[in-house]
mmCIF file as Biopython writes it, N, C-alpha, C and O atoms, coordinates in Angstrom:
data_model
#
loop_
_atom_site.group_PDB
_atom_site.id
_atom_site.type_symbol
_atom_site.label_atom_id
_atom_site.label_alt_id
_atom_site.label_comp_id
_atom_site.label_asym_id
_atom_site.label_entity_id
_atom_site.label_seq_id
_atom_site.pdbx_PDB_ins_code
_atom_site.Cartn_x
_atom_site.Cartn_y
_atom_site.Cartn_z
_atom_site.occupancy
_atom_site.B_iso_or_equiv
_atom_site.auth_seq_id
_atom_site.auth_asym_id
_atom_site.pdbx_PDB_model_num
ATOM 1   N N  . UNK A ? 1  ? 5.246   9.631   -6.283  1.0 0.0 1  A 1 
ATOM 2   C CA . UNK A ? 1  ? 4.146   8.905   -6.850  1.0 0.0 1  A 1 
ATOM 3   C C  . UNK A ? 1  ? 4.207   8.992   -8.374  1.0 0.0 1  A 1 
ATOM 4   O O  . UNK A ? 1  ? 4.168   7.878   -8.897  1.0 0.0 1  A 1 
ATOM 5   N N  . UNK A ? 2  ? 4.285   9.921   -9.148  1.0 0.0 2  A 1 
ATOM 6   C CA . UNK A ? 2  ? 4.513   10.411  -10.608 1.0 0.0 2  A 1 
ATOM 7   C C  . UNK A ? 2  ? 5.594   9.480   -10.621 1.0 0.0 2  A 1 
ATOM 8   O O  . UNK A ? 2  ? 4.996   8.413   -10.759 1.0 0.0 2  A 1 
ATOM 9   N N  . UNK A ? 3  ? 6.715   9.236   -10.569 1.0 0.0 3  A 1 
ATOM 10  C CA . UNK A ? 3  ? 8.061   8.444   -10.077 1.0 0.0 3  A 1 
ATOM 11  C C  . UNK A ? 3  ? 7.512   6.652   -10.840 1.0 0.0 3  A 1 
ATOM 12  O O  . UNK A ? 3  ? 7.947   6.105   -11.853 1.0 0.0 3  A 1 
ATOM 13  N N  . UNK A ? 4  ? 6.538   6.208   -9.945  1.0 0.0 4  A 1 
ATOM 14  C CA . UNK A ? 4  ? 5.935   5.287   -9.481  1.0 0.0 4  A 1 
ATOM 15  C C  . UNK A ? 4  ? 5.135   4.603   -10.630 1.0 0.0 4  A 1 
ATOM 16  O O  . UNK A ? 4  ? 5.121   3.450   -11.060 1.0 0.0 4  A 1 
ATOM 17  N N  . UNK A ? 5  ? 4.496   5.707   -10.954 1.0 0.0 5  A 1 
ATOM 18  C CA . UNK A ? 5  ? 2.753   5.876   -11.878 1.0 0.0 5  A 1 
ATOM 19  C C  . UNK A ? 5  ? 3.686   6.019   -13.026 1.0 0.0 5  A 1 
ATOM 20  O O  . UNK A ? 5  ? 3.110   5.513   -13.990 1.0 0.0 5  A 1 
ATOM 21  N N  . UNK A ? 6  ? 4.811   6.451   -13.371 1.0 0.0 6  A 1 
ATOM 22  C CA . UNK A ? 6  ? 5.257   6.570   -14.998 1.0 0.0 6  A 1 
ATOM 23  C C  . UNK A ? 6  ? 4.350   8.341   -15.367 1.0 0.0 6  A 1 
ATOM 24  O O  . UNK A ? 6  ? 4.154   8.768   -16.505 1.0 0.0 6  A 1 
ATOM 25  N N  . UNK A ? 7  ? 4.076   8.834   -14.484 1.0 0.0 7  A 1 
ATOM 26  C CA . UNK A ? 7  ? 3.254   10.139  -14.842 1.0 0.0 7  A 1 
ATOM 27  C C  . UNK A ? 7  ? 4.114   11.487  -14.728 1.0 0.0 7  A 1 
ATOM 28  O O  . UNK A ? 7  ? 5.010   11.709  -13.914 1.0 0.0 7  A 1 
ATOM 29  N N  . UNK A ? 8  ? 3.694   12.228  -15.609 1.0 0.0 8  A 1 
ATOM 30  C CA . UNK A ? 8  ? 4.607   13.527  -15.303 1.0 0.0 8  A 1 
ATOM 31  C C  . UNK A ? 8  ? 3.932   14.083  -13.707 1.0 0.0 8  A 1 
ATOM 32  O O  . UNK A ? 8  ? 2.755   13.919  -13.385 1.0 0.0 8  A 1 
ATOM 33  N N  . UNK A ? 9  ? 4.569   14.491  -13.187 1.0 0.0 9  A 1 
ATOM 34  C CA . UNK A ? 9  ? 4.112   15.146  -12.097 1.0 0.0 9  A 1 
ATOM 35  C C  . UNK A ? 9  ? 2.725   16.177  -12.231 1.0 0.0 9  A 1 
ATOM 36  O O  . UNK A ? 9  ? 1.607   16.206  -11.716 1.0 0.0 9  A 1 
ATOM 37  N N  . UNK A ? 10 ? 3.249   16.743  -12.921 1.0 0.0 10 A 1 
ATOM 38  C CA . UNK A ? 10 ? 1.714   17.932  -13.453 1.0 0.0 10 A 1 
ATOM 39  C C  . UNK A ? 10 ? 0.630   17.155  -13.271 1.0 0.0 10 A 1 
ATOM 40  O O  . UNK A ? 10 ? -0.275  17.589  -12.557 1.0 0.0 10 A 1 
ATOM 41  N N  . UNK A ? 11 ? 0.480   15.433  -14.085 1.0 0.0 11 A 1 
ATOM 42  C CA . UNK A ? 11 ? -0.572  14.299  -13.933 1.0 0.0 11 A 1 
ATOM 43  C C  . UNK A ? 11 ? -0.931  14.466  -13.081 1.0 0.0 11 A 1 
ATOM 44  O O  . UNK A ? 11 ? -2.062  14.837  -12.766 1.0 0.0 11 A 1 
ATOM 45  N N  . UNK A ? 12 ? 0.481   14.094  -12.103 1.0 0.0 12 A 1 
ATOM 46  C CA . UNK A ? 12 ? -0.479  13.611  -10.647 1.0 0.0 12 A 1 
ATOM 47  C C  . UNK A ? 12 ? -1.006  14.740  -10.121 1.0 0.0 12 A 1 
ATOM 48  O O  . UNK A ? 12 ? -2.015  14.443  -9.482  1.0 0.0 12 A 1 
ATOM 49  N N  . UNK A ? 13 ? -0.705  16.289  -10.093 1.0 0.0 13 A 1 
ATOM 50  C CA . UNK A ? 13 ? -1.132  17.417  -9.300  1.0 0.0 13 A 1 
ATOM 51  C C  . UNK A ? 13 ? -2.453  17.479  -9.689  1.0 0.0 13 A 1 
ATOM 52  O O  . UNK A ? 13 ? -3.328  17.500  -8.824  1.0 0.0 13 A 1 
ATOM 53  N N  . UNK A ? 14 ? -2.782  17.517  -11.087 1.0 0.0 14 A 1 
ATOM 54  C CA . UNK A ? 14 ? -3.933  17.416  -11.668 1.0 0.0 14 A 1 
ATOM 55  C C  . UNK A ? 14 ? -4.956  16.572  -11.124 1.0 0.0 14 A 1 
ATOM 56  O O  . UNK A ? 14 ? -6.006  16.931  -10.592 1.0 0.0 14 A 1 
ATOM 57  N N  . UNK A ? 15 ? -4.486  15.283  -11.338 1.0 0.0 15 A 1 
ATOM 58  C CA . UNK A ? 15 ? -5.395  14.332  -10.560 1.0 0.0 15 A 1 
ATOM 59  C C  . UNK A ? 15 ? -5.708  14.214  -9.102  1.0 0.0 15 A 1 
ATOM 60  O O  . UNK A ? 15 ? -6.760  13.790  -8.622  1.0 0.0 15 A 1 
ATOM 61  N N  . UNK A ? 16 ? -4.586  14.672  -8.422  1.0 0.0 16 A 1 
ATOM 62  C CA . UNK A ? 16 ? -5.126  15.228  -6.772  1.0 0.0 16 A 1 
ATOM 63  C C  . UNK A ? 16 ? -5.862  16.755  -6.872  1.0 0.0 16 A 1 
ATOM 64  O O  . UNK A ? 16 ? -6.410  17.019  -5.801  1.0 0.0 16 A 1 
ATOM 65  N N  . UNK A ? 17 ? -5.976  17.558  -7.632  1.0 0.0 17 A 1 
ATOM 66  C CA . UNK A ? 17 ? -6.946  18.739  -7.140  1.0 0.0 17 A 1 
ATOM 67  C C  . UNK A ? 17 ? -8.036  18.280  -7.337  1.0 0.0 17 A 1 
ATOM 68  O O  . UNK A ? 17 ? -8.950  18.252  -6.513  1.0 0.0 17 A 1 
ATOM 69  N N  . UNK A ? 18 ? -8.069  17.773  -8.711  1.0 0.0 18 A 1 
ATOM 70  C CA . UNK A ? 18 ? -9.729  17.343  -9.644  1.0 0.0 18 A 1 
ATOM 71  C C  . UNK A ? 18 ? -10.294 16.565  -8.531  1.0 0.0 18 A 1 
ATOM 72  O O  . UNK A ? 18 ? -11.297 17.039  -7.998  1.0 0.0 18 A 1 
ATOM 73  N N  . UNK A ? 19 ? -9.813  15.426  -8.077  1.0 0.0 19 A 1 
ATOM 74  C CA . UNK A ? 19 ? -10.176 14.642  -6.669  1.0 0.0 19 A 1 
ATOM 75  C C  . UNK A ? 19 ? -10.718 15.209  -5.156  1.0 0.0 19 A 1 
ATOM 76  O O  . UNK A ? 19 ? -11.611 14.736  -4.454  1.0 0.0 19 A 1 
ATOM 77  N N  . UNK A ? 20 ? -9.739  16.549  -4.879  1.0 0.0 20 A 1 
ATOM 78  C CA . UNK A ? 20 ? -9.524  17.144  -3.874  1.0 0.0 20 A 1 
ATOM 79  C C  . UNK A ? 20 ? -8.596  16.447  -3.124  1.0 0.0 20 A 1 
ATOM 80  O O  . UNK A ? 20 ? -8.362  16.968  -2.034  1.0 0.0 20 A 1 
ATOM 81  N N  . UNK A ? 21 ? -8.072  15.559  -3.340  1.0 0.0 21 A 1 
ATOM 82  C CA . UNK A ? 21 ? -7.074  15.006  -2.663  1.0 0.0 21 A 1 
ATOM 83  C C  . UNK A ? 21 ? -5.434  15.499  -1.980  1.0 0.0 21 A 1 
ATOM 84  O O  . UNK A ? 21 ? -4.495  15.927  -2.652  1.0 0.0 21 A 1 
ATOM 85  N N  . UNK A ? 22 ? -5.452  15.276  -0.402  1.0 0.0 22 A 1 
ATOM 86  C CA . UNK A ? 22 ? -4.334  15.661  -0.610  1.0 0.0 22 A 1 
ATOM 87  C C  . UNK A ? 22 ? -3.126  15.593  0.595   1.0 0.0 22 A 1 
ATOM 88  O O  . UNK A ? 22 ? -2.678  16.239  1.542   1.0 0.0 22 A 1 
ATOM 89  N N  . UNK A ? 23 ? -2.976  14.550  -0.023  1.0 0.0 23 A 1 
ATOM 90  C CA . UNK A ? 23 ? -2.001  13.461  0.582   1.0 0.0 23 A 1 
ATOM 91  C C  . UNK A ? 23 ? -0.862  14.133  1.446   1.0 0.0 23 A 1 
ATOM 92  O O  . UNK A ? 23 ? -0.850  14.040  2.674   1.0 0.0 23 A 1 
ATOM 93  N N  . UNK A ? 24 ? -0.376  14.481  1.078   1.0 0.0 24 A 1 
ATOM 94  C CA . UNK A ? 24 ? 0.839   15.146  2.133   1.0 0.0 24 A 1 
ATOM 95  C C  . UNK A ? 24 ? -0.063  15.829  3.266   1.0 0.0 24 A 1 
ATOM 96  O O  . UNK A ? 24 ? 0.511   15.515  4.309   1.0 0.0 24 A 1 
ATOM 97  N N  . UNK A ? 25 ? -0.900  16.407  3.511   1.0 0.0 25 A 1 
ATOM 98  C CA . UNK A ? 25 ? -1.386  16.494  4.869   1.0 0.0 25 A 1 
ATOM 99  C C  . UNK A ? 25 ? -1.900  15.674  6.061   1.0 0.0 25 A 1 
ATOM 100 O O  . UNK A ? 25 ? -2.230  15.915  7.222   1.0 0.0 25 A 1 
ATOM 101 N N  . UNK A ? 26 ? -1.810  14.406  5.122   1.0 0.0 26 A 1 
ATOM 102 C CA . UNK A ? 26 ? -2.131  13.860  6.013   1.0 0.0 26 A 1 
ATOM 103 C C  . UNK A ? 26 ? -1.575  12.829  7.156   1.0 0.0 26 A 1 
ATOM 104 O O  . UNK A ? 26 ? -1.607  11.609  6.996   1.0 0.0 26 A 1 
ATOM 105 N N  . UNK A ? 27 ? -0.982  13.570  8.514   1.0 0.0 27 A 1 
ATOM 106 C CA . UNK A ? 27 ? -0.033  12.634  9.425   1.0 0.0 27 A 1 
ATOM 107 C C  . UNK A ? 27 ? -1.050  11.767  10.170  1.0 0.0 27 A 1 
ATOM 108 O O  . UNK A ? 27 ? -0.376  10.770  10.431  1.0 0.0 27 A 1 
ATOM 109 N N  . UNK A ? 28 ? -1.844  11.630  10.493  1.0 0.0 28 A 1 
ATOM 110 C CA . UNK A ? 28 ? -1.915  10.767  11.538  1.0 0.0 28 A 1 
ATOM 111 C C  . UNK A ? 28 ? -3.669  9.499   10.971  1.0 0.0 28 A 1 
ATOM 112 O O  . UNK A ? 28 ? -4.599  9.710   10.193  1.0 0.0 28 A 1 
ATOM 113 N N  . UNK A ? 29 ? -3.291  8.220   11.932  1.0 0.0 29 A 1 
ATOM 114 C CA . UNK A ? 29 ? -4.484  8.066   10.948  1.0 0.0 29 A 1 
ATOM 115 C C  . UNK A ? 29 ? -5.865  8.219   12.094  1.0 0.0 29 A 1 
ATOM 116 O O  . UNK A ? 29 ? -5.976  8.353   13.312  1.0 0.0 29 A 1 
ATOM 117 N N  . UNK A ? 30 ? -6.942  8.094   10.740  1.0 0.0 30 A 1 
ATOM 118 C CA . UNK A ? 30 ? -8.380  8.264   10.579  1.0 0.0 30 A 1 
ATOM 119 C C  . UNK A ? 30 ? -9.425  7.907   11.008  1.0 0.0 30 A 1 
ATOM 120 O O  . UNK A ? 30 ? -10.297 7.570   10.207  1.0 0.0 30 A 1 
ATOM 121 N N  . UNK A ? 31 ? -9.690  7.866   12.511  1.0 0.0 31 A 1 
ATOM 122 C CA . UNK A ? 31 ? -11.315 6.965   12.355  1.0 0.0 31 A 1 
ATOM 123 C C  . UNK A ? 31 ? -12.612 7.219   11.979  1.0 0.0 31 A 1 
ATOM 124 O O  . UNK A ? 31 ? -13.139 8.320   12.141  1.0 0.0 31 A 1 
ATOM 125 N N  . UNK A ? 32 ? -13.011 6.528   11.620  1.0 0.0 32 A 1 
ATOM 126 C CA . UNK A ? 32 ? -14.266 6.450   10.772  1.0 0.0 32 A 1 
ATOM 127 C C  . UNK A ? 32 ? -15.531 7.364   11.637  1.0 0.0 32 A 1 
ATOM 128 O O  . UNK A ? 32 ? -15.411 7.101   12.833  1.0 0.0 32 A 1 
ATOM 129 N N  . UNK A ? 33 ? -16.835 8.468   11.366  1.0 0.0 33 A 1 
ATOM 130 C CA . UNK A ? 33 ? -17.361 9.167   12.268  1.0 0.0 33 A 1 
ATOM 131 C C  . UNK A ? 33 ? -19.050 8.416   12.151  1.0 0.0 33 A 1 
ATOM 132 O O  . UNK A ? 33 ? -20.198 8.786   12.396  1.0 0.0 33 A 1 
ATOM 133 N N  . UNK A ? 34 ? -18.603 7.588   11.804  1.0 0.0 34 A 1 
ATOM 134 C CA . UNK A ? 34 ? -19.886 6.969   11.253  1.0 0.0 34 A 1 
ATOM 135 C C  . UNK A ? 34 ? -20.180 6.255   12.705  1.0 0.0 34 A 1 
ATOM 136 O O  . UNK A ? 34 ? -19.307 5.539   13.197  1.0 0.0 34 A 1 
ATOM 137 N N  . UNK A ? 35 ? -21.684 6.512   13.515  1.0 0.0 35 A 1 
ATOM 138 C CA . UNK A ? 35 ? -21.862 5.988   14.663  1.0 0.0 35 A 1 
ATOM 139 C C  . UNK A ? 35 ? -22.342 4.846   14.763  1.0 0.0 35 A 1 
ATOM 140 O O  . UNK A ? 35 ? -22.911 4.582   15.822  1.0 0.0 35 A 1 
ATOM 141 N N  . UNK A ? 36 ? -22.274 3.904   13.799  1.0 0.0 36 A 1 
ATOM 142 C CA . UNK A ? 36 ? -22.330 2.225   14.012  1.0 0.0 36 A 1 
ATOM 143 C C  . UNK A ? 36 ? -20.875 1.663   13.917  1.0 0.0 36 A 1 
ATOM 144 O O  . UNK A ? 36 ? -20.664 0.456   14.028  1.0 0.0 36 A 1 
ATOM 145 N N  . UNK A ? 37 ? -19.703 2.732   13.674  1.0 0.0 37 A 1 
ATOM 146 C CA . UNK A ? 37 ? -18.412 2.038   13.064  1.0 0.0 37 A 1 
ATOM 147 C C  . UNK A ? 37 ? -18.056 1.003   14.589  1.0 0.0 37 A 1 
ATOM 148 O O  . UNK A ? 37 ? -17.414 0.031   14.190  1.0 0.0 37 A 1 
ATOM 149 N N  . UNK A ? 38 ? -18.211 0.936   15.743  1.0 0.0 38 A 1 
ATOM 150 C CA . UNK A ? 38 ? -17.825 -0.014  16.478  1.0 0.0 38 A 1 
ATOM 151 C C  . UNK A ? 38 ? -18.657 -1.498  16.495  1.0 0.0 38 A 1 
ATOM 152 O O  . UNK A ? 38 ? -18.141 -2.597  16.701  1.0 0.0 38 A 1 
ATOM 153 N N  . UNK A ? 39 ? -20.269 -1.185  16.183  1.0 0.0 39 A 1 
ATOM 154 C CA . UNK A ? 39 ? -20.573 -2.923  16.091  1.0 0.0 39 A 1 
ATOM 155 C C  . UNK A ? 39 ? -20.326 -3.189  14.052  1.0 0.0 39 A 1 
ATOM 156 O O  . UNK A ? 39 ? -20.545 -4.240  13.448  1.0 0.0 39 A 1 
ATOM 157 N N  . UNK A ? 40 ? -19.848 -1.911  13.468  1.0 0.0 40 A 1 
ATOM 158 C CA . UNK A ? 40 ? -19.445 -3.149  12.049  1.0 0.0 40 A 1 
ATOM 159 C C  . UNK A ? 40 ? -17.900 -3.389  12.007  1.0 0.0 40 A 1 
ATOM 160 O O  . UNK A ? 40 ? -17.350 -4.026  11.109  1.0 0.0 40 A 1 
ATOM 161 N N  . UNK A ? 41 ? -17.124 -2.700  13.281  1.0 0.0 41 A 1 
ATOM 162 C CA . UNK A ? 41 ? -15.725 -3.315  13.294  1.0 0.0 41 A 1 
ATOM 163 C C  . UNK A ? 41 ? -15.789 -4.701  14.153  1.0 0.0 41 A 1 
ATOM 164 O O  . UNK A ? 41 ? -14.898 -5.517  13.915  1.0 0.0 41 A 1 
ATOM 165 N N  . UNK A ? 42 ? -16.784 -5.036  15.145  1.0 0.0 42 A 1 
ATOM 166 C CA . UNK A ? 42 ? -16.787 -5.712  15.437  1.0 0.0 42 A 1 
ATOM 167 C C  . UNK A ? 42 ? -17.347 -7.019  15.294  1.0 0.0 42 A 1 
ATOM 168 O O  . UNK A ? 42 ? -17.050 -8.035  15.921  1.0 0.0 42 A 1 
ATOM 169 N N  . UNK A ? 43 ? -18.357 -6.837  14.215  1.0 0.0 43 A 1 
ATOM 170 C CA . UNK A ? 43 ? -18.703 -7.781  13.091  1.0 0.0 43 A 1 
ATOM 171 C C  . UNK A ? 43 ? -17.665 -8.433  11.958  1.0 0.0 43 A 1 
ATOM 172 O O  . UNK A ? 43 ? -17.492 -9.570  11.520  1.0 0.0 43 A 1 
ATOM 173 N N  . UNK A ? 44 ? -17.023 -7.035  11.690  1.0 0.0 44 A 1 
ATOM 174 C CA . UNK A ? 44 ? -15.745 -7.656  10.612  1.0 0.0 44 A 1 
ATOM 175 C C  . UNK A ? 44 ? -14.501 -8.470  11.515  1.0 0.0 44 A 1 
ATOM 176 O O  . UNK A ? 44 ? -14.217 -9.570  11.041  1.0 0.0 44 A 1 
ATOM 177 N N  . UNK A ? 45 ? -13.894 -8.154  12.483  1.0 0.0 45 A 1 
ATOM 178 C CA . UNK A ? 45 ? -12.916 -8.559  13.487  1.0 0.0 45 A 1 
ATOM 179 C C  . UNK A ? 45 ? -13.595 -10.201 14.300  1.0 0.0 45 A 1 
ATOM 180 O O  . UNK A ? 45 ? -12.925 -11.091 14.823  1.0 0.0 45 A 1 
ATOM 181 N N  . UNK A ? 46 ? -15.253 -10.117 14.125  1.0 0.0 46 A 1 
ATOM 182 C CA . UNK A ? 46 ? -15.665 -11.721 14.466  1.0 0.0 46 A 1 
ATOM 183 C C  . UNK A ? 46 ? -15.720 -12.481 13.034  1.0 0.0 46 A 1 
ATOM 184 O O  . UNK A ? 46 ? -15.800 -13.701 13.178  1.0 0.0 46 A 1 
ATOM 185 N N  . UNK A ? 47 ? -15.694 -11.991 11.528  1.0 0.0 47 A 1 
ATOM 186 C CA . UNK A ? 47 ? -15.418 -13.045 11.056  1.0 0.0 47 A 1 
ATOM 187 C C  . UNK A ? 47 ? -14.151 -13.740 10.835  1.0 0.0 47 A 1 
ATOM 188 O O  . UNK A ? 47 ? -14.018 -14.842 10.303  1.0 0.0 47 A 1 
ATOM 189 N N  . UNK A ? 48 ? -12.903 -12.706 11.466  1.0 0.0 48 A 1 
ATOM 190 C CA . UNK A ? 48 ? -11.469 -13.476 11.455  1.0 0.0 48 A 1 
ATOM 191 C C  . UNK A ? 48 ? -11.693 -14.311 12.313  1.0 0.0 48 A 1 
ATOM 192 O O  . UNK A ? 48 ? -11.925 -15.455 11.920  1.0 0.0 48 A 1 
ATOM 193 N N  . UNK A ? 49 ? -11.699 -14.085 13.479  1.0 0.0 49 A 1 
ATOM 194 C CA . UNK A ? 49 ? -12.142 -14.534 14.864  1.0 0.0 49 A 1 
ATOM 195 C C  . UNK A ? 49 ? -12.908 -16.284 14.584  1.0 0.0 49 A 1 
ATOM 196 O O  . UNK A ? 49 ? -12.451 -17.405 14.808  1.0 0.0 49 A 1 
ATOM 197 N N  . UNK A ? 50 ? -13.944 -15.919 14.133  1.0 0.0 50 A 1 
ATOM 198 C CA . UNK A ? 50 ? -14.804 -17.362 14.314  1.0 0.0 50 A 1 
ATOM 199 C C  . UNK A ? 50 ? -15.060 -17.314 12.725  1.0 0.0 50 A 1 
ATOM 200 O O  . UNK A ? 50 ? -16.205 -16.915 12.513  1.0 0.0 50 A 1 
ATOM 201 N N  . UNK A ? 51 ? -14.635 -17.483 12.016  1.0 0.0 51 A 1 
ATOM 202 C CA . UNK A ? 51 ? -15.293 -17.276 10.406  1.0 0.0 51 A 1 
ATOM 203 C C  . UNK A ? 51 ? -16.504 -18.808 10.344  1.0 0.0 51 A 1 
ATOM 204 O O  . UNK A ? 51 ? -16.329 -19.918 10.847  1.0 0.0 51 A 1 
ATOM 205 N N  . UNK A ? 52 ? -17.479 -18.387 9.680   1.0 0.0 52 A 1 
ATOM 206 C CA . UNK A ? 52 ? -18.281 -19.790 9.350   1.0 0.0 52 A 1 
ATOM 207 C C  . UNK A ? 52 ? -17.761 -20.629 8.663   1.0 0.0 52 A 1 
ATOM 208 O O  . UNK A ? 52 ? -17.196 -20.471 7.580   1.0 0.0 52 A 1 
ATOM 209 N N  . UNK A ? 53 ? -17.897 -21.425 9.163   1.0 0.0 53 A 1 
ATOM 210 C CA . UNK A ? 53 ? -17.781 -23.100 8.035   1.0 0.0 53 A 1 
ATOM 211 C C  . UNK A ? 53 ? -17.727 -22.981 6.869   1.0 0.0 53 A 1 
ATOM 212 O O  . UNK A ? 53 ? -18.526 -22.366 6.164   1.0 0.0 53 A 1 
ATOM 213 N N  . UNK A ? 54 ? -16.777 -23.559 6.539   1.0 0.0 54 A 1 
ATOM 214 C CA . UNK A ? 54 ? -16.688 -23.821 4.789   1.0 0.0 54 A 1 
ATOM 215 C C  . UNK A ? 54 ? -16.350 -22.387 3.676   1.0 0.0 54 A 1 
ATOM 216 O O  . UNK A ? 54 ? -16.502 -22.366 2.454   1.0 0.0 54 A 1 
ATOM 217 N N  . UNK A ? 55 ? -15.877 -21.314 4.540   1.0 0.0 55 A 1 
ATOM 218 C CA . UNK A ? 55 ? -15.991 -20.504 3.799   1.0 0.0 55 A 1 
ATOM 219 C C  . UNK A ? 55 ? -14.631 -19.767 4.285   1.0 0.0 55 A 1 
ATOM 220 O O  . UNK A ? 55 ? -14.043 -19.876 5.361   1.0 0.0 55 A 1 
ATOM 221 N N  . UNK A ? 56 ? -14.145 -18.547 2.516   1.0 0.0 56 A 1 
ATOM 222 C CA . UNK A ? 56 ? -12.659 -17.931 2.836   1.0 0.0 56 A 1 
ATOM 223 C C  . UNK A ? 56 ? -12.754 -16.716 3.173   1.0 0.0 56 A 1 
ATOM 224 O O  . UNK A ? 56 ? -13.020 -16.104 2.138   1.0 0.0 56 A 1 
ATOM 225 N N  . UNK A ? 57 ? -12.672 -15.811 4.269   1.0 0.0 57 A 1 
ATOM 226 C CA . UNK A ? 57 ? -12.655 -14.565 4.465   1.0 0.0 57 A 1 
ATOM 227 C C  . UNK A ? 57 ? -11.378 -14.032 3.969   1.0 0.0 57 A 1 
ATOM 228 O O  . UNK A ? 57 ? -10.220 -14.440 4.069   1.0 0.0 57 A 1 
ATOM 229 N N  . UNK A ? 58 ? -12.033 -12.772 3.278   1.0 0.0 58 A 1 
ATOM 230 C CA . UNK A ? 58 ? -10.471 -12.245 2.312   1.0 0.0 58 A 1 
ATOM 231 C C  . UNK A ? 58 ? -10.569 -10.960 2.789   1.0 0.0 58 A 1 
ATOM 232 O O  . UNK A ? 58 ? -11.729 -10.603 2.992   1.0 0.0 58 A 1 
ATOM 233 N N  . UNK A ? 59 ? -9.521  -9.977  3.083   1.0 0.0 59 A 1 
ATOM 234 C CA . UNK A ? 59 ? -9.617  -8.827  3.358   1.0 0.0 59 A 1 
ATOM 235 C C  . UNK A ? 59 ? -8.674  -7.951  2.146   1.0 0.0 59 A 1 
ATOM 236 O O  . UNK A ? 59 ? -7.511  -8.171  1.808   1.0 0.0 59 A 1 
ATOM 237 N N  . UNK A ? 60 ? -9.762  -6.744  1.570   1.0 0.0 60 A 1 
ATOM 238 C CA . UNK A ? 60 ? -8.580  -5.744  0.626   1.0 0.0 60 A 1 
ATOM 239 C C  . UNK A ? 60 ? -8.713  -4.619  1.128   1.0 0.0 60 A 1 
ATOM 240 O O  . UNK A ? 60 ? -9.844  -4.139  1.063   1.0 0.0 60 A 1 
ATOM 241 N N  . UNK A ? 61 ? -7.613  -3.801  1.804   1.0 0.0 61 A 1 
ATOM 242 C CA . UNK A ? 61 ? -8.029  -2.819  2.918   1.0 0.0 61 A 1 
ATOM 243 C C  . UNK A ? 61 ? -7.699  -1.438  1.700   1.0 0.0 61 A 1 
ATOM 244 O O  . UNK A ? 61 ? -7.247  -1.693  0.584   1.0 0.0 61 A 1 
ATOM 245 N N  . UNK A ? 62 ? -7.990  -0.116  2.122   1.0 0.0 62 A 1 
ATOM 246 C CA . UNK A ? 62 ? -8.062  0.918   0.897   1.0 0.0 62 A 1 
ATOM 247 C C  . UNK A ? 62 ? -6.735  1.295   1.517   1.0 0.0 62 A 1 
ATOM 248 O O  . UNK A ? 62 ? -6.602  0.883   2.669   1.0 0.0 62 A 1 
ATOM 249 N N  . UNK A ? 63 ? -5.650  2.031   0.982   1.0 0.0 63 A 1 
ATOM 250 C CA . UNK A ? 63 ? -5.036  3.213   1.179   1.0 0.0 63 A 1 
ATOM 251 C C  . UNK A ? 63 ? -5.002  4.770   0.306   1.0 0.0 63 A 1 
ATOM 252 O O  . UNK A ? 63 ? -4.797  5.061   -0.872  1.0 0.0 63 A 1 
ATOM 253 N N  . UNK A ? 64 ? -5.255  5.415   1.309   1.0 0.0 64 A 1 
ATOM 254 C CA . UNK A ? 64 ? -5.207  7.001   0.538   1.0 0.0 64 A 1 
ATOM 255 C C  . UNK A ? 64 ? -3.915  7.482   0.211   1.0 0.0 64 A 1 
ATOM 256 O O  . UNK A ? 64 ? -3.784  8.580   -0.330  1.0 0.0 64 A 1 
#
């Protein structure tokens, strides 16, 4: 990532503690524990699905 970012490495270590971040542990992925996450995935997955009229659904998904 330092590689990537143009950052000395120290940068990036810095910027993952200050964060708490910390990426190399993490193998497998994540679901969300939030107990509405199935009717707002399934709200977001019906506007691909049927999107309304006249309008552009855009998706920018996060990565950690």
């Amino acid at each position: 990532m330092a590689r990537a970012a143009e950052f000395a490495p120290s940068t990036i270590l810095r910027i993952w503690k200050a964060l708490n971040l910390q990426p190399h542990r993490t193998e497998t992925f994540k679901l969300s524990t939030d107990p509405l996450f199935v009717e707002k995935l399934r709200d977001i997955v019906g506007l691909y699905l049927s999107p309304p009229e006249r309008v552009l659904v855009l998706c920018a998904d996060e990565k950690s």
